[in-house]
C-alpha positions, 0 to 999 in steps of 0.5 A: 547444182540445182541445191546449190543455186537454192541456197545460194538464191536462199542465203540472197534473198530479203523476203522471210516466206521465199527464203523458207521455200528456197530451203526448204526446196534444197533440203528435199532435193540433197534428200532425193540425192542421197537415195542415189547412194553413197556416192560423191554427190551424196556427200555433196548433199550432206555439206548442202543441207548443213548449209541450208541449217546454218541458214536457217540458224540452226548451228546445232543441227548443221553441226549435228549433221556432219557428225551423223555422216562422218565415217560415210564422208571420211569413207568418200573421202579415201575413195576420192584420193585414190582416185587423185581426186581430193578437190571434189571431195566433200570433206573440203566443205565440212572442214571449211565450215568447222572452222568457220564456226570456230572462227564466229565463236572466237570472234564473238568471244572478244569482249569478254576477257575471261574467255581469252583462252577459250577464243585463242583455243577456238582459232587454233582449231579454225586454223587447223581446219583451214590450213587442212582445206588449204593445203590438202584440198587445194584444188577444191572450191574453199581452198582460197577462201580457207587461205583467206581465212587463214590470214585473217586469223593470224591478223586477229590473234596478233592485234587481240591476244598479241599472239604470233602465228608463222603459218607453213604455206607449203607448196600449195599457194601458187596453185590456189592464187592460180584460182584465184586468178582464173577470173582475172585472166578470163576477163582480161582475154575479154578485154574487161580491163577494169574488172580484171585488174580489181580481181588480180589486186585481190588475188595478189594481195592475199599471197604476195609472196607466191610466184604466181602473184608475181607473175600476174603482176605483169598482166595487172600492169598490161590491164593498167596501160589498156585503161 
């Protein structure tokens, strides 16, 4: 949890030397971490320091790392299913953040039309990884985030390539749109009608089409006749 306050005060953080320091502080600690053995947080720890190198832009060595600890992290992961455990399983983030880089390398691949198949191949792997993290991992942190991603993509191929995607949610929307308004529903019972209603809009226009986001309508209403 510590690593992970690092970097997310890291990735916040204006002053170049305080940014080095928070890095450098989540790197030693993933480091520590991993002499507990290979466990979930060792996983975990992996995911972390691959983050702490992309902020550091160093895409390479991110991408180094996940694939030194693939088998240790594939491994992980098949104990964690056993166990109906998926949304801790550290391979949510590594296939979140492959296509993630996939995606920034497809889209700075726009302006130059000789690399249109190339960009198009890149989204196509992007999608795959997200609809993985979205469907098989869809209780995991990066679940909506990937749903998301998964929209914008379908949206860039369409407006830049003219290519359609129909993507096959299965059964796994209702459940991330049901995360995504864990929020919500928590600041309506305190009463922050304002702040609620803008997270069930945001929830509710990613997936309209999931019976959740139906169903919150009716609170986003009751929020609107509190205001």
């Amino acid at each position: 949890d510590l690593c992970q306050l690092q970097l997310r005060q890291a990735r916040a953080e204006s002053d170049a030397g305080k940014k080095t320091a928070l890095l450098d502080k989540a790197w030693k600690l993933s480091e520590t971490i991993q002499w507990g053995g290979t466990d979930i947080w060792f996983g975990q720890s992996i995911v972390t320091m691959a983050n702490v190198a992309l902020a550091r832009g160093d895409r390479a060595g991110a991408q180094k790392l996940l694939k030194q600890y693939d088998e240790i992290l594939k491994e992980i992961d098949v104990e964690l299913k056993k166990v109906d455990a998926t949304g801790e399983s550290p391979m949510a983030a590594v296939r979140y953040m492959r296509g993630e880089l996939a995606q920034q390398d497809a889209l700075a691949m726009k302006a130059d039309a000789s690399k249109k198949d190339a960009a198009i191949a890149l989204y196509a792997q992007a999608l795959k990884d997200f609809l993985t993290v979205f469907k098989e991992y869809g209780t995991s942190d990066q679940a909506p985030e990937a749903g998301l991603r998964i929209a914008q993509i379908t949206e860039r191929l369409d407006k830049d390539y003219g290519k359609k995607v129909k993507i096959d949610w299965g059964d796994g929307v209702d459940k991330v749109v049901d995360t995504q308004l864990r929020l919500a529903n928590n600041l309506y019972r305190n009463k922050q009608f304002a702040e609620a209603s803008a997270e069930y809009l945001k929830a509710i226009n990613m997936f309209p089409q999931a019976g959740a986001s139906v169903r919150a309508l009716g609170t986003l209403i009751m929020c609107y006749g509190e205001l």
